[in-house]
N, C-alpha and C positions, 0 to 999 in steps of 0.2 A: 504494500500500500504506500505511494509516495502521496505526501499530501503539502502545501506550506500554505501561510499568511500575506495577504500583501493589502496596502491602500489602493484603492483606482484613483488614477491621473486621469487624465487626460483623451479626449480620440485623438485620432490623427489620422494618416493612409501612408502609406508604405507601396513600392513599385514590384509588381512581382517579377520573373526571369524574363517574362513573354511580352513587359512593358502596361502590364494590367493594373490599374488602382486597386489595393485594397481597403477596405475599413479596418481599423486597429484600435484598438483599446490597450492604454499601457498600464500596467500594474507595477506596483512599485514594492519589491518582496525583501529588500537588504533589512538586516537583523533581525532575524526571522529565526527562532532557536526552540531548545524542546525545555520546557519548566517543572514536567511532571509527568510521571510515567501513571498511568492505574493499573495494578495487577490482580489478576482473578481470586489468586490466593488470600489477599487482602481483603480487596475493594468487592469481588464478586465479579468483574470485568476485565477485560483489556482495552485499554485507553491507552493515547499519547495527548499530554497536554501544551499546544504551540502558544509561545508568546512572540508579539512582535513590538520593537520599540524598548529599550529600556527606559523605567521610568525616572525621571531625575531627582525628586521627592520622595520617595515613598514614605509611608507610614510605618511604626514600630508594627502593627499588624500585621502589615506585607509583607514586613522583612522575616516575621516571624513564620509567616506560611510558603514564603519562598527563600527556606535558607539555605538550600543544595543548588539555588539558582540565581539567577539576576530577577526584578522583580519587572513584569513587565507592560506594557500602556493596555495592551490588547491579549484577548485571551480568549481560546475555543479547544474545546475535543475534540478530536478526530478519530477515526480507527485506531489498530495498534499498528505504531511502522519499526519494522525490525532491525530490530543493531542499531535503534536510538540510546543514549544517555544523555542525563539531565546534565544543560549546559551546550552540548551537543550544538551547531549551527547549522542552521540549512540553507540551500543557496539553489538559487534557479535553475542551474543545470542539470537538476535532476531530472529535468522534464526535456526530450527532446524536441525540434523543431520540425512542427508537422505531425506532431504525437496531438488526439483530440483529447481535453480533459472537459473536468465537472468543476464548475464554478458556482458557488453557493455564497449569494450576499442579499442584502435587505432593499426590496425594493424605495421609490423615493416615494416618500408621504404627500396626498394628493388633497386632504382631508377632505371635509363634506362635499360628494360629489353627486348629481342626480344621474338617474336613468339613461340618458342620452350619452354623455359621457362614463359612466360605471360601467354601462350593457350595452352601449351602441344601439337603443332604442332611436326608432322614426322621429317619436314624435308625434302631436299630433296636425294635422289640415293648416294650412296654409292660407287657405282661401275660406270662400261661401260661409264670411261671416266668424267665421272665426277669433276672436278674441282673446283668450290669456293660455289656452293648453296645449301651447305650442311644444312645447318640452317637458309634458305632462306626459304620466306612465298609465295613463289610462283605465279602466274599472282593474282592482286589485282580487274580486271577491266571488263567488262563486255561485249566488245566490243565496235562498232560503237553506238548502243544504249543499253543503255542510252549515252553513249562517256563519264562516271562521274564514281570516286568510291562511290558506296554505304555511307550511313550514318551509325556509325555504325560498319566499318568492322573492322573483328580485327587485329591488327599492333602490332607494336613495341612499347612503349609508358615506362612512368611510372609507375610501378608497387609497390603497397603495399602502409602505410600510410594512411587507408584508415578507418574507421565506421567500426566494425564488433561485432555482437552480437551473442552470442552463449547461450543454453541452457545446464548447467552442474549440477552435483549433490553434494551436503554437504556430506563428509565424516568423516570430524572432523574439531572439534572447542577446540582452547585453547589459551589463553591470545587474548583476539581479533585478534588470528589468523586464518582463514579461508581456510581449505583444501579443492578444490575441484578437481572434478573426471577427469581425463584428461589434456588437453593444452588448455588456453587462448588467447583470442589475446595481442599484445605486448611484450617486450621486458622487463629485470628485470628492476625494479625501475618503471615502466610505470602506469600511471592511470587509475583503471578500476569502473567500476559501479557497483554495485549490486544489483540487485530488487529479490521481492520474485514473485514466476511466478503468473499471474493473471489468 
C-alpha cells in the first residue's frame, strides 16, 4: 500500500510528447513522514498514521502524544504500509509517472444551495404568466397517501464540504511535487490523500 499527504496548489497545463495540453493539478507532498504506527496486537488494527508539516508551537499535549515523533500541522490514517517506522519520511517518488492513483480530499463548501443548483433541477415556466417559481422545486408530496414527504427527496439543503474521492493519473513528479491529470476535490491550500490504486 503506498499512500502520502500533500496541500493542493494550484492548476496549471503541462505539454504532453505529441505537443497536447494537459490539465494538471499540482500537489504539494514535501514533509510528509509517518507519526504513528496502529498495530493489531494493541490497537485491534493495522494502521499507518501520516503527518505533514511540522508544527512550530506545539502544545505540552502534543508533545506528549507524539514523542517517538515530530508533532505535526496535518494528520490522517491510512492502510498499513510496510517497512514504515515512526519518523520515517516519505517522498513523491514513490509513485510512478503515469501510475493512476486514489485521491481522497474534502470537497469546497457551497453552503445553502437550492434545487437548481444542488440537482440541476429545470425549474419552473418561463413564460404564460409566470411569476416567482422560477427556481422552484415544485409539488414535494405525494398526496393524501402517504399524507408525508418521502425520505430522501431532494430539496434545498447544504451543498458541498463533503468526502470525495476521485481516480487520477501521474503526469509529472519534481521536488515532491505531484502533477496530476485533471481537477481534484478542494480548494488551494486544502488536504488531500494519496494512495496508489489497489
Amino acid at each position: 500500500m503506498k499512500a502520502i499527504l500533500g496541500l493542493k496548489q494550484d492548476m496549471t497545463q503541462l505539454f504532453s510528447e505529441e505537443g497536447k495540453v494537459v490539465p494538471v493539478t499540482l500537489v504539494d507532498t514535501t514533509d510528509c513522514f509517518v507519526c504513528g504506527i496502529r498495530d493489531k496486537e494493541k490497537d485491534g488494527y493495522n494502521a499507518t498514521i501520516l503527518g505533514l508539516k511540522k508544527k512550530r508551537k506545539p502544545l505540552k499535549l502534543e508533545n506528549a502524544k507524539y514523542r517517538d515523533s515530530f508533532v505535526p500541522m496535518y494528520v490522517k490514517e491510512v492502510p498499513f504500509i510496510d517497512d514504515r517506522k515512526i519518523k520515517d519520511k516519505l517522498d513523491a517518488n514513490m509513485f510512478d509517472i503515469g501510475e493512476k492513483v486514489v485521491i481522497t480530499g474534502i470537497s469546497k463548501g457551497k453552503g445553502f444551495a437550492g434545487v437548481v443548483k444542488r440537482w440541476n433541477f429545470a425549474g419552473g415556466p418561463r413564460t404564460h404568466g409566470q411569476s416567482n417559481k422560477e427556481r422552484h422545486g415544485g409539488s414535494i408530496g405525494a398526496g393524501t397517501t402517504p399524507g408525508r414527504v418521502y425520505k430522501g427527496k431532494k430539496m434545498g439543503g447544504r451543498m458541498g464540504g463533503d468526502t470525495k474521492t476521485v481516480k487520477m493519473k501521474v503526469i509529472d513528479i519534481k521536488d515532491n511535487i505531484i502533477a496530476l491529470k485533471g481537477a481534484i476535490p478542494g480548494g488551494r491550500g486544502s488536504l488531500v490523500v494519496i494512495k496508489g490504486e489497489i
